[in-house]
Each structure stands twice: as C-alpha cells, then as structure tokens.
C-alpha positions in Angstrom: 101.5 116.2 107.0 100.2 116.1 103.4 103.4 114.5 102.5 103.5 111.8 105.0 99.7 110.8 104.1 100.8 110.6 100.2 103.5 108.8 101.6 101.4 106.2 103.4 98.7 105.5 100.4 101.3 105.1 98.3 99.9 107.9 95.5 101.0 108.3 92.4 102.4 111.6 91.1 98.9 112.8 89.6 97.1 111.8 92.9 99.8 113.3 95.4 99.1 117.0 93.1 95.0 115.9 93.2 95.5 115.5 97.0 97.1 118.8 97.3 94.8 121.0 95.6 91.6 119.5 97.6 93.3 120.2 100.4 93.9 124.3 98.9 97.3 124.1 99.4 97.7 125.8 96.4 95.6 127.9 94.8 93.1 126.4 92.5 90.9 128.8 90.7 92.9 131.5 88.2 90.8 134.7 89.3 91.2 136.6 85.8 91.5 133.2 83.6 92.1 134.1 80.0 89.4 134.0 77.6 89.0 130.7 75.6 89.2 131.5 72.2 90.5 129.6 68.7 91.6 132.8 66.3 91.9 132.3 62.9 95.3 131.8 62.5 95.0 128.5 65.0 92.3 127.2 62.9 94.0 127.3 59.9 96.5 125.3 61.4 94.1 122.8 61.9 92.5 122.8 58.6 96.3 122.1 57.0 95.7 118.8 58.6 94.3 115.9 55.7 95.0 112.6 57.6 94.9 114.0 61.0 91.6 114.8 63.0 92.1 117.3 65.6 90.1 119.7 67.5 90.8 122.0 70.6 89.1 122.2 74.2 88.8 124.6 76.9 89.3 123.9 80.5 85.9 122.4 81.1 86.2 120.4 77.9 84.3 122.4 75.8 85.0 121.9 72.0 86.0 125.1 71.0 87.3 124.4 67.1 88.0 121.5 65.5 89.1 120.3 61.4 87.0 119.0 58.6 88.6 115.3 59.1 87.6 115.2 62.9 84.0 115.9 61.6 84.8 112.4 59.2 86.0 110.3 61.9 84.8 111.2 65.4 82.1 113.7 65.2 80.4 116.0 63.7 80.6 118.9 65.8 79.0 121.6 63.5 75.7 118.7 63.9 75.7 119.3 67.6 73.6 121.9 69.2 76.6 124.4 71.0 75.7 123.7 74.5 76.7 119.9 74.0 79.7 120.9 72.2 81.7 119.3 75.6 83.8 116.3 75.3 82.6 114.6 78.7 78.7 115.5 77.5 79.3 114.0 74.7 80.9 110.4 75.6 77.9 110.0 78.3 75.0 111.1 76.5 75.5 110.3 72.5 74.7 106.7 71.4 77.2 107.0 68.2 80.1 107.3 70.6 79.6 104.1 72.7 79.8 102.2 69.1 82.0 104.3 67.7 84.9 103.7 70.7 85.7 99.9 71.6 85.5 98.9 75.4 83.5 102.2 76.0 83.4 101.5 79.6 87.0 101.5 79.9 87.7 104.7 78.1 84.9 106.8 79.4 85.8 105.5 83.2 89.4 106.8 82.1 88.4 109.8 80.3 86.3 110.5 83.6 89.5 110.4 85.7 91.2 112.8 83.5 88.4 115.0 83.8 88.1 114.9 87.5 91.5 115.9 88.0 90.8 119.4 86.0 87.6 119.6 88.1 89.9 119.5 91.0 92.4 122.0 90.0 89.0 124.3 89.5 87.3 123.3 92.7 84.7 125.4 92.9 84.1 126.9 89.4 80.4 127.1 88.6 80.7 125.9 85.5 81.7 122.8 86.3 79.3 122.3 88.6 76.4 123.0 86.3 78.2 120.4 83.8 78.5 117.7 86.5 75.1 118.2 87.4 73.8 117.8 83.9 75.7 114.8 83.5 74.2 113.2 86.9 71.1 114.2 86.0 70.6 112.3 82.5 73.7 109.6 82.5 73.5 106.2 84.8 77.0 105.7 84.2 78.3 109.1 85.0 76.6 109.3 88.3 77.8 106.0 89.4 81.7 106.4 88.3 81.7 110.1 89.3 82.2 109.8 93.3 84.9 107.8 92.4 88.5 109.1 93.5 90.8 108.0 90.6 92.4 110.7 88.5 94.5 110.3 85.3 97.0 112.6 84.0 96.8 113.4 80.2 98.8 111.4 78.3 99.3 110.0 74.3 97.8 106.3 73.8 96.7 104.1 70.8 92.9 103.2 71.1 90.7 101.1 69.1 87.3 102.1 66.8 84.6 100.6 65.2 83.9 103.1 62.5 80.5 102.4 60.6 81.6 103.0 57.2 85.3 101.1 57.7 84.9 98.7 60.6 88.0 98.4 63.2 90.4 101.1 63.2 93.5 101.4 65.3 94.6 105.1 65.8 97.0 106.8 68.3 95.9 110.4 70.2 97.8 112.9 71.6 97.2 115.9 73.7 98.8 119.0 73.5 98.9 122.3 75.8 98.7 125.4 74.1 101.7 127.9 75.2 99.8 131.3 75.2 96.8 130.2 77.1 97.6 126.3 79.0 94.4 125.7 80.0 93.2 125.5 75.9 94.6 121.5 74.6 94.8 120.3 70.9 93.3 116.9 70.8 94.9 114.7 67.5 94.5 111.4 66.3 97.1 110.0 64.1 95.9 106.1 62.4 98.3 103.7 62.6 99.9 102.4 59.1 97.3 99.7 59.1 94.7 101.9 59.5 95.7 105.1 57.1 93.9 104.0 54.3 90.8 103.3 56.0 90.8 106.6 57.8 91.1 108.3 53.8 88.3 106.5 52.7 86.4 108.3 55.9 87.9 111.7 54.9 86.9 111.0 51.0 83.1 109.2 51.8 82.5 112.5 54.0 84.0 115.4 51.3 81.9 113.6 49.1 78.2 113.9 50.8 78.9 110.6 51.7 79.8 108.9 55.6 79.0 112.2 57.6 79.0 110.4 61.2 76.3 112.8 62.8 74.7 112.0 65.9 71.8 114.0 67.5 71.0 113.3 70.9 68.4 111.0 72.8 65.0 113.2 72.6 64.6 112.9 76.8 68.3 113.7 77.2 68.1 116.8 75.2 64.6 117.5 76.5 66.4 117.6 80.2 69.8 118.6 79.2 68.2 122.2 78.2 66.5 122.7 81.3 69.9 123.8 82.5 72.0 125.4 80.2 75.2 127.0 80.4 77.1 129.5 78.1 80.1 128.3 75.9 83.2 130.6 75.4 83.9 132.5 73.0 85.7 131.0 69.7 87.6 134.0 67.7 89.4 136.7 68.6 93.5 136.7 69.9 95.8 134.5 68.0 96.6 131.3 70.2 100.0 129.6 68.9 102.7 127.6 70.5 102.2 123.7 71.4 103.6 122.1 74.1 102.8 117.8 74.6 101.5 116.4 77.5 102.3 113.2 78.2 
C-alpha cells in the first residue's frame, strides 16, 4: 500500500524512506543509541586541518567539537553558551549567520529539510521535541517553514558567504558519517581556488587577535531560550574514527 502511494505522488528516494518511517514501518528510535562523544584522537584530526573548517554534530545537531579555522570562518563555537551549541538553533536565532550565509532564506529552508528528515527517523525522541519547541517559540521563520513536508537528504554543495572581514566567498561543504557511531557527521568546508586566499587571511586576522567572528545572541531570545533548556552530550571519552561521505 505504502509503495503504491509513493508511487502515485511521485516521491523521491528521500521522501519514499521519510514516508516510511512516519508510517513506523521500520523502527525509528535506537533504544540503547551510543553515546555522542568527540575523543581526543578525532579532534586532533581536526586540528591537522589549516585551510579547512570542520566541526562534528550529533544526531540532533548539536555541535559536539569543531577546529580553530571553523571558529575563523563560520563561528565561534567556544563564544556560544553550550545549550545553543546546535546547528539548527543557531541558523534561526543568531543575526551574524543571516549575513554571514547569502540567500539565507534558501539555505535555512534547505537546512530545515535536512533536519526534518532526522527528526523523522527519531520520531518521538524528547530531545527533539524540546529543540523544535524552542525554535517555535523565539524564530518567526522556523515556525512558519516547520509544518512543511519537504525533506532533503545530506549531500556535498558549493554555497556562497559574505564574510565581514573578506567580503564574498565561494566555498564547497561536505558531510561525512562517522563509521563507529553513524549518527555522529563531520561537517567541512573546502574554499574554492578563488577563494583560498581570502579564507587564509580569515585563519591569519583570527590567530592574530584579530577577525574573531563571535556572535552572542539576541538578549529576548536568550532570555526565553533558557527557560527551557536541555542537556548536551557528552564530548570525550571512546575514540570515534572511520569516515564514510554522504552524498
């Protein structure tokens, strides 16, 4: 029946799986999930990186470790009070981010619909709940695009940024699942060649005291955002290594 109905719309791969799972055809919630966690030996991997900012997320999005050169050119995440270390929280609620990304509309709408589909494969999970209700609760935006439908898969793409120590920046991204524990991703950035050596002088203005992109947020969002919290996972402990791209 399922089959016929993805048939009939005319779904997509992504939406026929999204249509599935809502319909608990397939178990959606992992009753012993493992524990997020970025050990050591993972983040020195991503402190090897110079050129490339990268950080890693957890199933809900949470940030859960990230390199010095993602701190340069996206966000600096040891500014940010832990319970809005979240990559959703953070594109709805943060002014820095709508000037930072071009077409911000677009890519949070799309960014949403990667995020629903997770939500869907968790149905249920109370952590997501609390998150989505945060979200409703102090971003316009989010609680008109969330009872949208639309899910995206997650995929590599080249994006446009408006950096405000360099200007426009082109600069591919790429998402990676992590082998010992899938529901962790590496998030990287790569700048195209037209781009590199603006994204150097970002890395060199920020070692240098100079060109930290901090944002704090809006005092009435944080004012409302703590009336709710919820806790973060854990960030050390066993060693996370193999890296598998999803496209």
């Amino acid at each position: 029946m399922l089959e016929n109905l993805a048939r009939v719309l005319q779904l997509n791969p992504v939406e026929r799986i999204q249509l599935f799972r809502l319909a608990r055809r397939e178990p959606v919630i992992d009753p012993t999930p493992q524990r997020e966690i970025v050990s050591p030996r993972f983040q020195r991997m991503l402190d090897q990186s110079d050129i490339m900012p990268s950080l890693v997320m957890g199933r809900r999005w949470d940030v859960l470790g990230w390199n010095r050169v993602v701190r340069a050119f996206f966000l600096d995440f040891e500014q940010v009070p832990p319970d809005e270390r979240n990559m959703v929280w953070l594109l709805f609620t943060h002014p820095a981010l709508r000037s930072l990304l071009v077409d911000w509309s677009t890519r949070a709408q799309d960014t949403l619909a990667r995020f629903r589909a997770d939500y869907g494969r968790y149905a249920g999970d109370s952590h997501f709940v609390q998150l989505v209700d945060r979200l409703n609760a102090v971003s316009p935006e989010f609680a008109q695009w969330w009872p949208r439908h639309d899910v995206l898969p997650m995929s590599e793409g080249c994006a446009q940024y408006n950096h405000p120590l360099v200007g426009r920046m082109v600069v591919d991204h790429m998402t990676f699942s992590v082998v010992d524990n899938p529901e962790l991703r590496v998030v990287a950035w790569l700048p195209e060649a037209s781009s590199m050596k603006k994204m150097r002088k970002v890395i060199a203005a920020f070692r240098g005291g100079a060109g930290t992109h901090r944002v704090s947020s809006p005092a009435s969002a944080a004012k409302r955002a703590r009336t709710t919290s919820f806790p973060l996972p854990a960030t050390n402990g066993k060693s996370q290594s193999g890296l598998t791209s999803q496209e």
